[in-house]
C-alpha positions as CSV (number, residue, x, y, z in Angstrom):
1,X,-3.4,-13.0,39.2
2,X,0.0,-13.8,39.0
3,X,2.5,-10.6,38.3
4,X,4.7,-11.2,35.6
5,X,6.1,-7.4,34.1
6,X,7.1,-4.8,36.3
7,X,7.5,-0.9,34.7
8,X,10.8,-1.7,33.5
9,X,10.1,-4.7,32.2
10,X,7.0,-3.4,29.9
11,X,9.2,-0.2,29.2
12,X,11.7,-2.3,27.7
13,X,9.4,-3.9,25.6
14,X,7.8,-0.9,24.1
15,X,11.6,0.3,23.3
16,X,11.6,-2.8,21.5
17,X,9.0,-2.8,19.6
18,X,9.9,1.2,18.9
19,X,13.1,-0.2,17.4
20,X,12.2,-2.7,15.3
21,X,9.6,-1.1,13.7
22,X,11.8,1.9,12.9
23,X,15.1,-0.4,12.0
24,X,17.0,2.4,14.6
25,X,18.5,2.6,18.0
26,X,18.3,6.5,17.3
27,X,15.3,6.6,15.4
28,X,13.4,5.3,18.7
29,X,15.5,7.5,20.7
30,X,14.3,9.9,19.1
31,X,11.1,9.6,18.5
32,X,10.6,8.2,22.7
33,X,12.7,11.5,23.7
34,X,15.8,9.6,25.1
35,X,19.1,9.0,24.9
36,X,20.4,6.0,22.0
37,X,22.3,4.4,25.3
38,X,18.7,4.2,27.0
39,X,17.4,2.1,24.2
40,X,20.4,-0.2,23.7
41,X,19.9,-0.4,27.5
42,X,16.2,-1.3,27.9
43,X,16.2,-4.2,24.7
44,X,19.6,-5.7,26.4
45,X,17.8,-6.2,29.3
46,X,15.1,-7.6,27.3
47,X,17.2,-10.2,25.4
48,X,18.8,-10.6,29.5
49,X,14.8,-11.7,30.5
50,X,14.7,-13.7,27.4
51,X,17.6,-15.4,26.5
52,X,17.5,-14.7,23.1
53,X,19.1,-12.1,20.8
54,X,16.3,-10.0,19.6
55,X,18.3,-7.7,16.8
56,X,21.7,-8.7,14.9
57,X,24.1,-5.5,14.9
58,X,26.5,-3.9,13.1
59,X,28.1,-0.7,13.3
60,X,25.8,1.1,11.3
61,X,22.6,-1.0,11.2
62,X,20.1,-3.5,13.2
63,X,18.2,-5.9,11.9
64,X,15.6,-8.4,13.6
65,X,17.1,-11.7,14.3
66,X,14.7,-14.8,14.0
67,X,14.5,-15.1,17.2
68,X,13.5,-11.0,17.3
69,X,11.0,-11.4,14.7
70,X,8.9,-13.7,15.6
71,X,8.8,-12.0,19.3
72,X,7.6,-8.5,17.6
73,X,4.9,-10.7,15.6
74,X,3.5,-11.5,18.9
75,X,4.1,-8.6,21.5
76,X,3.6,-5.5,18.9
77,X,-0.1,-6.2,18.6
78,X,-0.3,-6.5,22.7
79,X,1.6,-3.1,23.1
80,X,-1.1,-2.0,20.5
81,X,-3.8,-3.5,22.4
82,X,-2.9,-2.2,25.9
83,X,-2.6,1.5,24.4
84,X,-6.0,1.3,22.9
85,X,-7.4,0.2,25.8
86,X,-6.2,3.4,28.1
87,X,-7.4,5.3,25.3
88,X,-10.6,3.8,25.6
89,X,-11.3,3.8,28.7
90,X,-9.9,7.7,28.5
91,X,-12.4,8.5,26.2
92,X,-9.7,9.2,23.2
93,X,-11.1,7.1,20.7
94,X,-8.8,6.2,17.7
95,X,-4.9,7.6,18.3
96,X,-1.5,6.6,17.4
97,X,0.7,6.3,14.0
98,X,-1.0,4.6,11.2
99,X,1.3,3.2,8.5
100,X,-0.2,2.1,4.9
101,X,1.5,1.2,1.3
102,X,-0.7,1.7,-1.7
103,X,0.2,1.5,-5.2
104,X,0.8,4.5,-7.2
105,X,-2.6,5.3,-9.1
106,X,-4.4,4.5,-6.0
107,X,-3.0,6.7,-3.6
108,X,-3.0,9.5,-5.8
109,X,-6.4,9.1,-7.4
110,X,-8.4,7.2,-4.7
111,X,-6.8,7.6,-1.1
112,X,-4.4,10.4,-1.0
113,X,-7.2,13.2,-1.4
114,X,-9.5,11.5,0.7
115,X,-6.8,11.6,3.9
116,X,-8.0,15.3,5.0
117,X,-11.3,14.2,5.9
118,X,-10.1,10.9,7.6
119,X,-7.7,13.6,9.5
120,X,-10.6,15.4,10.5
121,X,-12.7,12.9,12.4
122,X,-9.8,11.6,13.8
123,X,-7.5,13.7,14.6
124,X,-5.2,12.0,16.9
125,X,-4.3,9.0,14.3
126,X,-1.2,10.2,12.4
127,X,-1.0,8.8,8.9
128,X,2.2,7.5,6.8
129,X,1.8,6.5,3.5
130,X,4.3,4.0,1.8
131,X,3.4,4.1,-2.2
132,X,4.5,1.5,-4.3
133,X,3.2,-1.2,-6.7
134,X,5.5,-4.3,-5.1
135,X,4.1,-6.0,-2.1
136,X,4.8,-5.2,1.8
137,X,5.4,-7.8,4.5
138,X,3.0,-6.5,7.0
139,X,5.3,-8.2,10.2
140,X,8.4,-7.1,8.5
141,X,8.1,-4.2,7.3
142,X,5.9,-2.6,10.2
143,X,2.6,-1.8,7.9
144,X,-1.1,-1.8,8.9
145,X,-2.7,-1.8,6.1
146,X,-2.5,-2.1,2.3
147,X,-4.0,-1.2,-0.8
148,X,-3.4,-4.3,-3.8
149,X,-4.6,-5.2,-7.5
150,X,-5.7,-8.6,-5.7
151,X,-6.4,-11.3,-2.5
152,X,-3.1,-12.8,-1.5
153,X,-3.3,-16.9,-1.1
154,X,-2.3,-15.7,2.9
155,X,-5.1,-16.8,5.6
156,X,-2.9,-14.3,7.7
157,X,-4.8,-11.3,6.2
158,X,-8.1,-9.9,6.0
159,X,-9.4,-9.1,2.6
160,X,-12.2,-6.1,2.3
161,X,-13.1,-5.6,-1.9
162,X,-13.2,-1.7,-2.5
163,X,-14.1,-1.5,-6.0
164,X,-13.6,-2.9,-9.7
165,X,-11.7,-0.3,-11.5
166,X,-12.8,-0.1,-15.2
167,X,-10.0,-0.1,-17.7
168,X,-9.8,2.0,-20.7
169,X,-7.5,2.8,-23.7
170,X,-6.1,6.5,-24.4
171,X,-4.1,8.1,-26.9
172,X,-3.6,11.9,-27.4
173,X,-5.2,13.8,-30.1
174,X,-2.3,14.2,-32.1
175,X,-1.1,11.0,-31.5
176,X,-4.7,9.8,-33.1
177,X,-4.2,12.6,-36.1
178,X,-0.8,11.4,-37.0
179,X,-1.5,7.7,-36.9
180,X,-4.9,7.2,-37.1
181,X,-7.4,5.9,-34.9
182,X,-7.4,2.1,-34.4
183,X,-11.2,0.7,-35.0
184,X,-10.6,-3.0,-33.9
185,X,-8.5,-5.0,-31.6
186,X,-6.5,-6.0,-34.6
187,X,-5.5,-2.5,-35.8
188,X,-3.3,-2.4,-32.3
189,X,-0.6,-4.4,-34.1
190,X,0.0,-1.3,-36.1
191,X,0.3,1.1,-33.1
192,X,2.9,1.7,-30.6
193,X,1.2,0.7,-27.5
194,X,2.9,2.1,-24.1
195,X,4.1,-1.3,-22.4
196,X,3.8,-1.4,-18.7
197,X,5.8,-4.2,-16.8
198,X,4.1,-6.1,-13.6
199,X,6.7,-5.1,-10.6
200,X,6.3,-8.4,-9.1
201,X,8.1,-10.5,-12.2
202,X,9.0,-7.6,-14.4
203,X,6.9,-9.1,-17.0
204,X,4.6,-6.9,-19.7
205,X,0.8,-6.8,-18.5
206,X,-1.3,-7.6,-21.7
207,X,-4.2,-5.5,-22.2
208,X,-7.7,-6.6,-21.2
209,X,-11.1,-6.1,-23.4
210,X,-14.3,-7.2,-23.6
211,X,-15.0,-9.5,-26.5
212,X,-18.9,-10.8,-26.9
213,X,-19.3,-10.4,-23.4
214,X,-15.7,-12.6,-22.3
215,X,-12.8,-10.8,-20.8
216,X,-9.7,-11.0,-23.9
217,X,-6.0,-10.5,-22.6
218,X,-4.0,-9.2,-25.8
219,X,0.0,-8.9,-25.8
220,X,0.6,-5.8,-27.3
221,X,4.1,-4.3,-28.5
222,X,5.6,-0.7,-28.4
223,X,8.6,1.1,-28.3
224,X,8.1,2.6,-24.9
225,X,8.1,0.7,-22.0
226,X,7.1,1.8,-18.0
227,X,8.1,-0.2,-14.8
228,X,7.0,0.9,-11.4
229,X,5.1,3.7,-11.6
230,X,1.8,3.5,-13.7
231,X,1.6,7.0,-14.5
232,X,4.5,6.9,-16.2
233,X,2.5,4.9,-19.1
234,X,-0.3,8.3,-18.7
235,X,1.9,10.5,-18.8
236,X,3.9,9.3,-22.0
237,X,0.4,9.2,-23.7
238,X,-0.4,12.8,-23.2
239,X,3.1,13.6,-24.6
240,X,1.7,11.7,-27.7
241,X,4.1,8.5,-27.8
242,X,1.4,6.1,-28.2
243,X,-1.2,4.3,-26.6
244,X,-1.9,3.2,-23.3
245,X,-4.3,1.4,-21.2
246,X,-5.3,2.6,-17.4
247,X,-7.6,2.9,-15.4
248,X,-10.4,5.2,-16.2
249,X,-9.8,7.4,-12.4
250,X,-6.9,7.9,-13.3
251,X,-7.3,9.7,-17.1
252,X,-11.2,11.1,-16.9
253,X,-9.7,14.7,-16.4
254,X,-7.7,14.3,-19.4
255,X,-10.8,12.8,-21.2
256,X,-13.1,15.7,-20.2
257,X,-10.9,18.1,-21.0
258,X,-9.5,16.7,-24.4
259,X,-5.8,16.1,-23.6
260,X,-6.8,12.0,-24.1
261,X,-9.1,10.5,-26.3
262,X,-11.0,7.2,-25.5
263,X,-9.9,4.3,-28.2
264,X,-11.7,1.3,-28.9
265,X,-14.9,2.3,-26.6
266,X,-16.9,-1.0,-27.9
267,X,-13.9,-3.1,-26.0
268,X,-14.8,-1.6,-23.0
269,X,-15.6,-2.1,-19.8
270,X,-13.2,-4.9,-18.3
271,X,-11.9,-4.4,-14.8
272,X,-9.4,-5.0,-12.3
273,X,-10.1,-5.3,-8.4
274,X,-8.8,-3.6,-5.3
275,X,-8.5,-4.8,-2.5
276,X,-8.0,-3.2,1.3
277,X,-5.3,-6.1,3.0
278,X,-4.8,-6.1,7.0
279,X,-3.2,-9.0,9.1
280,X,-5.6,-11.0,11.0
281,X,-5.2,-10.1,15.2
282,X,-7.7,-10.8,18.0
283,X,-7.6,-7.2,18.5
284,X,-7.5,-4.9,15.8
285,X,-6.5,-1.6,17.5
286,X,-9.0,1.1,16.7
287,X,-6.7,3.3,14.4
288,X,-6.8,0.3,11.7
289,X,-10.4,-0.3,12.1
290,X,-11.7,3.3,12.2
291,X,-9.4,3.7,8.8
292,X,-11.0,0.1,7.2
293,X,-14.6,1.6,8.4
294,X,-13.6,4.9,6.5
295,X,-12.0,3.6,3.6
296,X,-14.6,0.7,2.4
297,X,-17.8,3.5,3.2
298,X,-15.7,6.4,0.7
299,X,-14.9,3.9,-2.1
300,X,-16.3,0.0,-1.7
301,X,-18.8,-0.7,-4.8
């Protein structure tokens, strides 16, 4: 076999890849314990071996150049590859930083509590979370995994189902007292329902129910409106400004415990999906895989 990388040479690369997925000359310093000079000197050596300009600079930022990100695409999941396989070998098992974006009522309902325990069997992987409801670029932006509502059209990703999360509409009891309690789909014209807009377009999400058996979208109108964060749209129902539909996980304290009453119960039962998302790779280092593995046996239907 033909020798092709020599210490330096694979150094360099890992400095690299260090940089670009932290956007930082310092931040890698930092986080490799050396000196900013070190890693300007290691990936200008690399674009020396290369011929290429792997990051465009200013004096304040980096960014990947084309060129750049199309090399990390290819060489990050090697770096991850030959690190696995020490710690293989070395009898580790799963190690290293594990980065994942999930939208807001998942983390905090479905994924967030269930980290401990992940922590616990595996407590070499190191877990950050990235929660938002807008979609990640996985090469861009450095992620794993993510959580999502739905399947991308992207044969670059690996889809696992984890569950169909039942919808429901809640209002507070003095909400309900004040306006009355709406007994069919039609009554919501005379309600303020709590409008929640789709991050992705910034258009309102209509509210789903079951009709004869069908699925029913309905536009619904309100003088509060959410964008972003979900929970906003809960938390504006408890405080008695209207209605709102959302997942049941996310309000069956409040319905236990009477802070939120269920509206329209013979509408129920519609659902949306989620859906665990990780890039496709020939090797999918053990961190991911022990995390998918975890994650689809805690919550898949």
């Amino acid at each position: 076999m033909t020798r092709h990388f020599d210490d330096l040479q694979l150094g360099s690369i890992e400095m690299f890849c260090l940089a670009a997925e932290l956007s930082s000359f310092t931040a890698a310093a930092n986080a490799a314990g050396v000196t900013p000079a070190a890693v300007s000197r290691s990936v200008s050596r690399l674009e020396a071996r290369l011929g290429i300009r792997l990051f465009v600079r200013s004096t304040r930022h980096i960014r990947l150049s084309d060129e750049g990100r199309a090399y990390f695409e290819q060489v990050r999941p090697a770096i991850a590859q030959l690190v696995d396989a020490e710690r293989q070998v070395g009898g580790q098992g799963a190690a290293g930083r594990l980065r994942i974006s999930l939208p807001t009522p998942y983390a905090h309902y479905r994924v967030l509590p269930l980290l401990p325990a992940f922590r616990e069997q595996y407590p070499n992987v190191d877990v950050h979370v990235h929660i938002s409801n807008r979609n990640v670029d996985f090469a861009d932006d450095g992620y794993d995994l993510s959580v999502r509502g739905r399947a991308p059209d992207d044969s670059a990703l690996i889809a696992r189902k984890l569950e169909d999360a039942e919808l429901v509409v809640v209002g507070a009891p003095g909400y309900l007292r004040r306006r009355g309690t709406p007994q069919s789909l039609e009554d919501l014209a005379a309600h303020d329902c709590i409008q929640f807009d789709r991050p992705s377009s910034g258009r309102r999400i209509p509210w789903t129910f079951q009709v004869e058996g069908e699925a029913v979208d309905i536009v619904t109108d309100g003088a509060y409106g959410t964008g972003e964060d979900v929970l906003g749209g809960v938390t504006l129902a408890r405080a008695g400004a209207g209605l709102f539909q959302t997942y049941r996980f996310v309000v069956e304290d409040d319905l236990r415990e009477g802070r939120l009453a269920e509206v329209l119960p013979q509408h129920g039962g519609s659902t949306r999906p989620f859906v665990l998302l990780y890039p496709h790779a020939r090797h999918v280092s053990r961190r991911v895989r022990a995390f998918v593995d975890f994650l689809v046996d805690k919550l898949a239907d």
